[in-house]
N, C-alpha and C positions, 0 to 999 in steps of 0.2 A: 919567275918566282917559283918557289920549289912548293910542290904540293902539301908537304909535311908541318909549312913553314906557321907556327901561329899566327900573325896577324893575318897571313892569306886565310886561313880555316876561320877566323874571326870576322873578316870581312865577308869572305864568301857566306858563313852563318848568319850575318846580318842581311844580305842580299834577297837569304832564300828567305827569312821570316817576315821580312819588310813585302814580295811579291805575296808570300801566302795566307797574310791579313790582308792585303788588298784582295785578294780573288776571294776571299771568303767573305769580306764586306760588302763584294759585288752582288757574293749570292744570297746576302741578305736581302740587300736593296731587291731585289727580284720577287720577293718573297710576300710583294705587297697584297696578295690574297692569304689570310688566315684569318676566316674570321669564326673558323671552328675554335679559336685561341684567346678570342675576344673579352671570354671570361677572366682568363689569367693574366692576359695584356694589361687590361684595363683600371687592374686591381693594384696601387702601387704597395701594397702591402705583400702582396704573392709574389709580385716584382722585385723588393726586399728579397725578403725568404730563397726565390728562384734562382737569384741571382748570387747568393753566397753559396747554393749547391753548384752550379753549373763552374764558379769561381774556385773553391771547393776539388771539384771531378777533376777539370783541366789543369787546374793549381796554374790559371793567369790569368790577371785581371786585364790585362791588356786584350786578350781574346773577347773576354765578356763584354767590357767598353765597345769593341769593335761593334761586335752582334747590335749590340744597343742602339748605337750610330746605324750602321747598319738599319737597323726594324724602323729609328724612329725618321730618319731619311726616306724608304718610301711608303711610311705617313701609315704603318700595322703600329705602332707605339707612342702613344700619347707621351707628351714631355713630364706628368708627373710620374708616371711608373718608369720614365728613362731615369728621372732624378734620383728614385726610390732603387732602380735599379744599381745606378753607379753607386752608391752609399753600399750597397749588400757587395758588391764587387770588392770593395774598399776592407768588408770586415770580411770577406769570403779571403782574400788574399792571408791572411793572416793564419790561417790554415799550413803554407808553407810554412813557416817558422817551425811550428811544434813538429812539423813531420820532422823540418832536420833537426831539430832536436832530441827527437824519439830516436833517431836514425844515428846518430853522435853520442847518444849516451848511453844506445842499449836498455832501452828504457823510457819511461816519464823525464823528461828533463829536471836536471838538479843546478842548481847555482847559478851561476851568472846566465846560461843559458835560458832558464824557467823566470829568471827576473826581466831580463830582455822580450821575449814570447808575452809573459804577462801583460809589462807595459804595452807593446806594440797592439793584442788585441785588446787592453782597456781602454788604449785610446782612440783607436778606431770606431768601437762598440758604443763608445758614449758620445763619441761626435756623431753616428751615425741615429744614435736613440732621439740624439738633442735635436737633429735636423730630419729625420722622418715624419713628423708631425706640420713640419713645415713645407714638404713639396709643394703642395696646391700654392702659397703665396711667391713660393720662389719660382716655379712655373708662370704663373703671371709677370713676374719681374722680367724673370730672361724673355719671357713674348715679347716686350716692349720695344727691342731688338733687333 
């Protein structure tokens, strides 16, 4: 198979991202001493917040999910700031949109662009408002598990 070939450069890009979240979820898991962090851990509201910057910076929520799994696997992240955390992942992604939009249009995004962006982070943002109030029972729920 030719090196140039796209579905080789596609596959092989999937190979290297699929080992580099695992090794980095590894070194999550490792991570089970931080309890200088206990403060912002514990907090599923900073967890929110933390988690749409970090989602935000890297622009992948698949990374930040990982870290999460990762933290709350060896047992530095309680399950409601993981729950609080994946919801902020969820509106933190929505970041990508506007950038290629900004990036496509020279600009604020206009037209179908800016109505797309809109919808995607309104609906993120009010599923995410509607269900942040709710961690602590949905934490309980999924323990049951």
């Amino acid at each position: 198979m030719e090196m140039s070939n796209p579905l080789f450069q596609t596959i092989l890009g999937l190979i290297i991202v699929y080992f580099g979240l695992k090794m980095f979820s590894s070194g999550m898991k490792s991570m089970g001493n931080i309890d200088h962090l206990e403060w912002f851990l514990g907090n599923p509201i900073y967890m929110f917040f933390g988690a749409i910057v970090c989602t935000l910076l890297w622009q992948s929520s698949s990374l930040t999910t990982t870290a999460v799994i990762g933290l709350v696997a060896s047992s530095a992240l309680p399950l409601p700031s993981a729950i609080a955390a994946i919801l902020g992942a969820n509106v933190g992604t929505t970041g990508t949109i506007w950038i290629a939009g900004i990036l496509l249009s020279d600009g604020m995004p206009t037209g179908i662009t800016k109505q797309v962006a809109l919808v995607h982070t309104g609906v993120n943002t009010v599923m995410a408002v509607a269900l942040l109030p709710l961690v602590q029972p949905i934490a309980r729920f999924i323990s049951k598990f």
